[in-house]
C-alpha positions as CSV (number, residue, x, y, z in Angstrom):
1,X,0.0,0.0,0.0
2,X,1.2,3.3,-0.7
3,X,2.0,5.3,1.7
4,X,2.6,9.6,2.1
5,X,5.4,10.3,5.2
6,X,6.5,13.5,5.9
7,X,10.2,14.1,6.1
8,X,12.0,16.5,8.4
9,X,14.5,18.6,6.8
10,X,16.9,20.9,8.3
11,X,15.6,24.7,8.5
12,X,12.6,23.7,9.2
13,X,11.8,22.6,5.9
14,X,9.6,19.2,5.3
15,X,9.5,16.7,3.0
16,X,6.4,14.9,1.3
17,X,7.5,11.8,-0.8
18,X,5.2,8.5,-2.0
19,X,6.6,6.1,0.1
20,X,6.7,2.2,-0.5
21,X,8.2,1.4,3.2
22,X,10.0,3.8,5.3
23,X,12.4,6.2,4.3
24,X,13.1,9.8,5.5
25,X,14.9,11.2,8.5
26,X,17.4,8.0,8.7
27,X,18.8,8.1,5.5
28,X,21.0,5.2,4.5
29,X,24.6,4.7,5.1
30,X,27.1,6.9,2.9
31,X,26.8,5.5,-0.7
32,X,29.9,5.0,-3.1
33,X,30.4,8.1,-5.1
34,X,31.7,7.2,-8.5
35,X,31.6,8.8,-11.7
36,X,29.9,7.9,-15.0
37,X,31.3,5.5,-17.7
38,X,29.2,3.5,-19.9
39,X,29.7,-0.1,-18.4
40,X,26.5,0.1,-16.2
41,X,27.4,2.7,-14.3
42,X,25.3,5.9,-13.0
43,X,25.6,8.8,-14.8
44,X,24.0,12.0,-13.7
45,X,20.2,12.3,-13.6
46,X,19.5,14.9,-16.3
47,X,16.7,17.7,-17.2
48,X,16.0,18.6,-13.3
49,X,12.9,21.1,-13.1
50,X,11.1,22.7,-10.2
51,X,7.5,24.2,-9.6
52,X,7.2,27.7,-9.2
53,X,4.9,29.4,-6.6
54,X,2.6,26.3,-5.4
55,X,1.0,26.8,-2.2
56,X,3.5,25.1,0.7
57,X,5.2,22.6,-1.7
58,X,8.1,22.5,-4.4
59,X,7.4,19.8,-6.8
60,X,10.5,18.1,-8.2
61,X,11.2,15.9,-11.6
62,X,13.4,14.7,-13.7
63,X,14.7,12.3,-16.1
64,X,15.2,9.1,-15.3
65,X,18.5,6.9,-15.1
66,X,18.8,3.6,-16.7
67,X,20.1,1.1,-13.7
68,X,18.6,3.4,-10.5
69,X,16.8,1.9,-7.9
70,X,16.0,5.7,-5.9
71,X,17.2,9.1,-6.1
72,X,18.6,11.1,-3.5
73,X,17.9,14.6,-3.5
74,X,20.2,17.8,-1.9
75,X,19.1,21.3,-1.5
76,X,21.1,24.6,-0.5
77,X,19.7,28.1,-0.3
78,X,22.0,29.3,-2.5
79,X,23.5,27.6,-5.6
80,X,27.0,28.7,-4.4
81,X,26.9,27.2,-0.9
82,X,26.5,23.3,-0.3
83,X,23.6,21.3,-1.3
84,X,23.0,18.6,1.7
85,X,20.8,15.6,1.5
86,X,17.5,16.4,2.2
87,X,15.1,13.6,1.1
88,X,15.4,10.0,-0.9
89,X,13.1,8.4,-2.5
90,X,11.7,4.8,-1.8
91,X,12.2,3.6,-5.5
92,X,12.9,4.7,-9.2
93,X,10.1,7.2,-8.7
94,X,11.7,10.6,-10.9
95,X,9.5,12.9,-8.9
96,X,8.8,14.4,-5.6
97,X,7.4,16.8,-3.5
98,X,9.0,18.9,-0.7
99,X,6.8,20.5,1.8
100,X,7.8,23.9,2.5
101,X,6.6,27.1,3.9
102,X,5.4,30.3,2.1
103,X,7.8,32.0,0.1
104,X,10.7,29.5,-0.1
105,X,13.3,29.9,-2.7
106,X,15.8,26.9,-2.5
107,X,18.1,25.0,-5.0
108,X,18.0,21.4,-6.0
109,X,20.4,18.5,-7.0
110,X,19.6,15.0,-7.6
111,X,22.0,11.8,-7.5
112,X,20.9,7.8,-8.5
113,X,21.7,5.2,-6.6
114,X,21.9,1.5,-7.7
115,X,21.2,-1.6,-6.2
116,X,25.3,-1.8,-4.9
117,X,24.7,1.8,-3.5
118,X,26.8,3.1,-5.4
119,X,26.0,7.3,-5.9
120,X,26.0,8.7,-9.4
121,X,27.2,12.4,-10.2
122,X,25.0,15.0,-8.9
123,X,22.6,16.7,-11.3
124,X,22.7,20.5,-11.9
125,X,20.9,22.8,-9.8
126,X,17.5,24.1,-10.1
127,X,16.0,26.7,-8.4
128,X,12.3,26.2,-6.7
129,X,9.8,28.1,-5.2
130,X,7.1,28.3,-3.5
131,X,4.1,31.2,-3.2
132,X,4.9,33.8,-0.7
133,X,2.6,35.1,1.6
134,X,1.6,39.1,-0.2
135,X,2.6,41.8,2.4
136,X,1.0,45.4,2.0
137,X,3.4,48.1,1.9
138,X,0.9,51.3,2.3
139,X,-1.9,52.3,1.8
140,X,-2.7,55.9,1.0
141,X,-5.2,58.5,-0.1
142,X,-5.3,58.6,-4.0
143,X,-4.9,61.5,-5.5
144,X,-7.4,61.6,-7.7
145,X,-10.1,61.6,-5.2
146,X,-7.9,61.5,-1.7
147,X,-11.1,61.8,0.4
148,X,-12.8,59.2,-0.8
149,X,-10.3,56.6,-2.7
150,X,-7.3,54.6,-0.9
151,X,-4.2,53.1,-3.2
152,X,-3.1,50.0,-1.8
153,X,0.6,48.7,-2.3
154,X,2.0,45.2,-1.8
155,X,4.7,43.3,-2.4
156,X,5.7,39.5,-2.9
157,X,9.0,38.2,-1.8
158,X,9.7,35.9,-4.9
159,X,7.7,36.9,-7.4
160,X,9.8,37.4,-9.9
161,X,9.7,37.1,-14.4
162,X,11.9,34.0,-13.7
163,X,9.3,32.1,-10.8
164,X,6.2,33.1,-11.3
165,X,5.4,36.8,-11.2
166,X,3.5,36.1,-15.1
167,X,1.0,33.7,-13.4
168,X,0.4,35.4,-10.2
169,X,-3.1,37.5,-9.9
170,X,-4.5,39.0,-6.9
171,X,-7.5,39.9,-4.8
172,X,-7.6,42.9,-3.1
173,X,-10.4,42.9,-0.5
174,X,-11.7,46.3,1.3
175,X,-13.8,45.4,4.5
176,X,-15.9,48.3,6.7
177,X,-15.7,46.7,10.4
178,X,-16.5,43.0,9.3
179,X,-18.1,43.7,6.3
180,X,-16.6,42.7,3.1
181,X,-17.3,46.5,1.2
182,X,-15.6,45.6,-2.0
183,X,-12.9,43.3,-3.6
184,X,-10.5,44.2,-6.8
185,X,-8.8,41.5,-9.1
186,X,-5.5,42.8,-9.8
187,X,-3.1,40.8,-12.7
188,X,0.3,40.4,-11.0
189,X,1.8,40.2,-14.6
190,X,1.8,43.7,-14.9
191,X,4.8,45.3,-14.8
192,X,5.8,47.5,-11.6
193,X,5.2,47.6,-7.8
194,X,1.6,45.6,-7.7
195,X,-1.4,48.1,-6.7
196,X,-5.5,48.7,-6.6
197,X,-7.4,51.6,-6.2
198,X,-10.3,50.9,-3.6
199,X,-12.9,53.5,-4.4
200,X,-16.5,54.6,-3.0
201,X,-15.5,55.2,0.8
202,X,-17.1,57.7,3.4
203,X,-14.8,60.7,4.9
204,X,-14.0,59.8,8.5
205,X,-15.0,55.6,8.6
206,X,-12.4,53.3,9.5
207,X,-11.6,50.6,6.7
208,X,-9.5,47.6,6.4
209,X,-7.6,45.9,3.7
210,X,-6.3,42.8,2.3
211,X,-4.6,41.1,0.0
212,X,-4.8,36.9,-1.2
213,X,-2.2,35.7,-3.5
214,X,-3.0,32.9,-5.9
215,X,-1.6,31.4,-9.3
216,X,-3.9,31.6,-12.5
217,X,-5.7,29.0,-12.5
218,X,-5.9,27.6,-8.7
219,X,-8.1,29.9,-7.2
220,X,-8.4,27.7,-4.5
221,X,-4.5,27.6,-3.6
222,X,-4.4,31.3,-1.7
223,X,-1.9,32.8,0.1
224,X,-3.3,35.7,2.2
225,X,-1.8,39.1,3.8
226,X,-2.4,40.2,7.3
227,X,-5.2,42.6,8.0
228,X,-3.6,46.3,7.4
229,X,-6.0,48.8,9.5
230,X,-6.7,52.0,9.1
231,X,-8.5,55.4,7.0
C-alpha cells in the first residue's frame, strides 16, 4: 500500500514523498560516489525542473537513469553554498514533492543510486519556489479623489519574471468593520510595484484591507496578507 510520510528537513523545511516502506529522517549509510562511464554505471540524472509558486510545496522531476533503484535529493539556499541531502526516495520514482513554507526559494540536486549503492554524479541545480505570503506596503489616499479613494501597495518576496510573477493574480479585499465592502482583481503580470485603487469610501469611517495571492488558475491555492487597519 502506498504510503505519504513527511520528512523533516533541516531549517525547518519538510518533506512529502510517495513512500513504499520507510524512508526519510534515517537516510541510508554513505553511498559510493563514482563517476559515469558507460559499463553500467550511474551517470548523472538529467533535465531537473522545479515548480514555481505552489501553495507550501516544491514539486521536483526529472529524467530518469537507466540502472537506478532511488534518487537522493540535496538542497542549499544558494547555488554557491553546499547542497545537503535532504530527502530520498523509496524507488525509481523521478518525482517528488517537498513540503515547505510560504515563500521559499531553495536549489536542488539530484544523484541515482543503484542496487550496490553506489551514488552517481550530482545533477545541476535548479531553483524552486514556493508562493509567498503578499505583504502590504501602504496604503494611502489617491490623489485623484484623496477623500474618498485609498491606493493599496503590496509586495511578494519571490515573485519574480523568472518564478512566477507572469502567473500570479490577486485579490484585493476592502472590509468596513467586518463587512466585506468591495474586492479588486489585480493581474500580478503587470509590470511595476503591484497596486489597486479601492474606491467609493465615506470621509471619516475606519476601513481595512487585504490582499490573497493565488496562481492563474488555482483559485483555490491562496496565500493571504495580514489585516492592514486603518483610513
Amino acid at each position: 500500500m502506498i504510503k505519504k510520510r513527511r520528512i523533516p528537513v533541516a531549517s525547518g523545511f519538510s518533506v512529502l514523498i510517495m513512500l513504499f516502506a520507510s524512508c526519510g529522517a534515517q537516510l541510508l549509510p554513505e553511498p559510493v560516489n563514482i563517476g559515469s562511464s558507460s559499463n553500467g554505471i550511474l551517470t548523472a540524472p538529467e533535465e531537473p525542473g522545479a515548480s514555481q509558486g505552489k501553495k507550501r510545496v516544491i514539486t521536483l522531476s526529472w529524467r530518469g537513469v537507466p540502472g537506478a533503484v532511488r534518487y537522493i535529493v540535496y538542497r542549499s539556499s544558494s547555488p554557491l553554498e553546499e547542497f545537503v541531502p535532504c530527502a530520498e526516495t523509496a524507488d525509481a520514482a523521478t518525482d517528488c514533492d517537498i513540503a515547505v513554507p510560504p515563500g521559499a526559494d531553495l536549489y536542488f540536486r539530484v544523484a541515482a543510486l543503484n542496487n550496490r549503492d553506489e551514488l552517481s554524479p550530482k545533477s545541476g541545480w535548479v531553483r524552486g519556489t514556493s508562493m509567498a505570503r503578499p505583504e502590504i506596503s501602504d496604503v494611502v489616499p489617491d490623489p485623484a479623489n484623496p477623500d474618498t479613494a485609498r491606493m493599496v501597495y503590496w509586495y511578494m518576496n519571490n515573485a519574480e519574471p523568472s518564478t512566477y510573477k507572469e502567473a500570479v493574480r490577486y485579490t484585493v479585499y476592502c472590509f468596513e468593520g467586518e463587512i466585506e465592502r468591495d474586492q479588486i482583481p489585480v493581474d500580478g503580470s503587470a509590470p511595476g510595484e503591484p497596486s489597486a485603487v479601492i474606491g467609493g469610501l465615506v470621509p471619516g469611517l475606519g476601513y481595512s484591507f487585504q490582499v490573497e495571492a493565488y496562481l492563474e488558475g488555482e483559485p483555490g491555492m491562496t496565500e493571504t496578507s495580514p489585516l492592514w487597519s486603518g483610513q
